[in-house]
Wavefront OBJ file of the C-alpha trace (Angstrom):
o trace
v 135.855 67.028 54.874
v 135.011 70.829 55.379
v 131.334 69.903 53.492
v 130.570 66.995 55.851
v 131.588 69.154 58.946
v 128.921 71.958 57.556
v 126.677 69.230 56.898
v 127.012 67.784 60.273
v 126.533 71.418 61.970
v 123.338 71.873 60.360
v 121.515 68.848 60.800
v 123.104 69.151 64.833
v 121.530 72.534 64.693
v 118.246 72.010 63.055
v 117.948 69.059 65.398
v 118.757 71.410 68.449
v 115.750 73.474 67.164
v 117.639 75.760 65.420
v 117.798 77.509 61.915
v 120.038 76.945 58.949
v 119.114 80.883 58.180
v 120.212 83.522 60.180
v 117.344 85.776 61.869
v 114.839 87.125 59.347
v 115.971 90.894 58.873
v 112.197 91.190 58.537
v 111.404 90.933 62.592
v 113.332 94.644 62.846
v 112.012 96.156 59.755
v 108.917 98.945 60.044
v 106.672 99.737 56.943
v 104.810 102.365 57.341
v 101.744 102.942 54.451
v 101.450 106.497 53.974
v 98.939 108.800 51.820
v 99.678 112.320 50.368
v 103.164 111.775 49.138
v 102.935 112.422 45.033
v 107.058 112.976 43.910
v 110.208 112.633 45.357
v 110.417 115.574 47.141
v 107.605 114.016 49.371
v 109.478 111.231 50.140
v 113.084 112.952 50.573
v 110.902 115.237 53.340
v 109.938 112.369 54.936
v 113.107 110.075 55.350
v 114.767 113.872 56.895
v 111.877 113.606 59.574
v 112.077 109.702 59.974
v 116.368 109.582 60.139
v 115.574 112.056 63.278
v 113.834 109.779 64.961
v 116.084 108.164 67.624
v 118.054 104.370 66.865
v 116.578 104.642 62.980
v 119.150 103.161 60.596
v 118.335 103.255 57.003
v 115.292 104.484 55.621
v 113.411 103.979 51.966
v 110.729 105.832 51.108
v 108.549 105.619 47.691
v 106.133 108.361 46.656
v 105.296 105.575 44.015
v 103.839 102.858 46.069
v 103.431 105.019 49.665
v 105.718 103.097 51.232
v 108.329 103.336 53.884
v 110.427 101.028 55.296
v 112.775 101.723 58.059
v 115.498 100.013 59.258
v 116.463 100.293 62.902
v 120.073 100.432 64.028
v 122.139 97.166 65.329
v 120.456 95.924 68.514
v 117.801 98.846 68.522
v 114.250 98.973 67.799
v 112.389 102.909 66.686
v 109.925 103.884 68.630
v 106.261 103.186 66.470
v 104.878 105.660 68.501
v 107.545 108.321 66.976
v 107.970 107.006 63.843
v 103.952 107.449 63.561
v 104.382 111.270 64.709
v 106.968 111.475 61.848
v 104.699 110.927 59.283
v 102.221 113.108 60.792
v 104.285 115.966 61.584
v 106.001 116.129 57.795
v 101.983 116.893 56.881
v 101.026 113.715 55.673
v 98.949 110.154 56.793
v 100.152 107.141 58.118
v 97.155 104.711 57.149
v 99.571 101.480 58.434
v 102.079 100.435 60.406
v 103.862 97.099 61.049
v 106.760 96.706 62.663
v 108.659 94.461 65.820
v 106.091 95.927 68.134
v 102.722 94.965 65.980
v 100.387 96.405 63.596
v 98.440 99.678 63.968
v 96.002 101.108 61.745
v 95.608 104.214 64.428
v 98.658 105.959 66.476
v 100.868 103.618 68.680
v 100.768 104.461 72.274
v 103.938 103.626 73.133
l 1 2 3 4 5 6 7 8 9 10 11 12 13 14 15 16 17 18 19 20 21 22 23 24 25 26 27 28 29 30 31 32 33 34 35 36 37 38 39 40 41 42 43 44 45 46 47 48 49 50 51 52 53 54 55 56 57 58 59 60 61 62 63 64 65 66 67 68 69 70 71 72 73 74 75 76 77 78 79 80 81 82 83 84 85 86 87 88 89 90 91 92 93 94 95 96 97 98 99 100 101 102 103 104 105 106 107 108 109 110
């Protein structure tokens, strides 16, 4: 009975417009490309200057690949424009951003 109820709730939802999944954690995620980092100290200097940007929640950085990917906190979204000055300010270059508030290949305004 419990499987047919489930069953019944998605197809409702789905027909409602819905999703069986919940929101992609993808639409609040920021990766950032970044050149200059070469070992882990790189990257441990840059999640220091990324966690002190304000409503950041986790943070991942790879001197491997040049990647960073930051997670905001619940129900916030970091600033581009700051996370962007992060990157710049720990001395190296953010070539990309994407993020909830678009792509940049050049510092965010806002």
């Amino acid at each position: 009975m419990i499987l047919k109820s489930l069953v019944v709730a998605i197809v409702v939802g789905l027909a409602a417009g819905g999703s069986v999944f919940a929101a992609d954690a993808t639409e609040t995620v920021t990766t950032i490309t970044i050149e200059g980092m070469h070992c882990v100290s790189c990257a441990k200097k840059l999640t220091k200057k990324f966690q002190a940007v304000p409503n950041v929640g986790t943070v991942e950085v790879s001197a491997e690949t040049g990647l960073a990917t930051i997670s905001p906190k619940a129900d916030e979204v970091p600033s581009a424009k700051l996370l962007w000055e992060a990157v710049e300010k720990a001395g190296y270059k953010p070539v990309k951003l994407v993020g909830p508030g678009g792509t940049f290949d050049k510092a965010p305004q806002e």
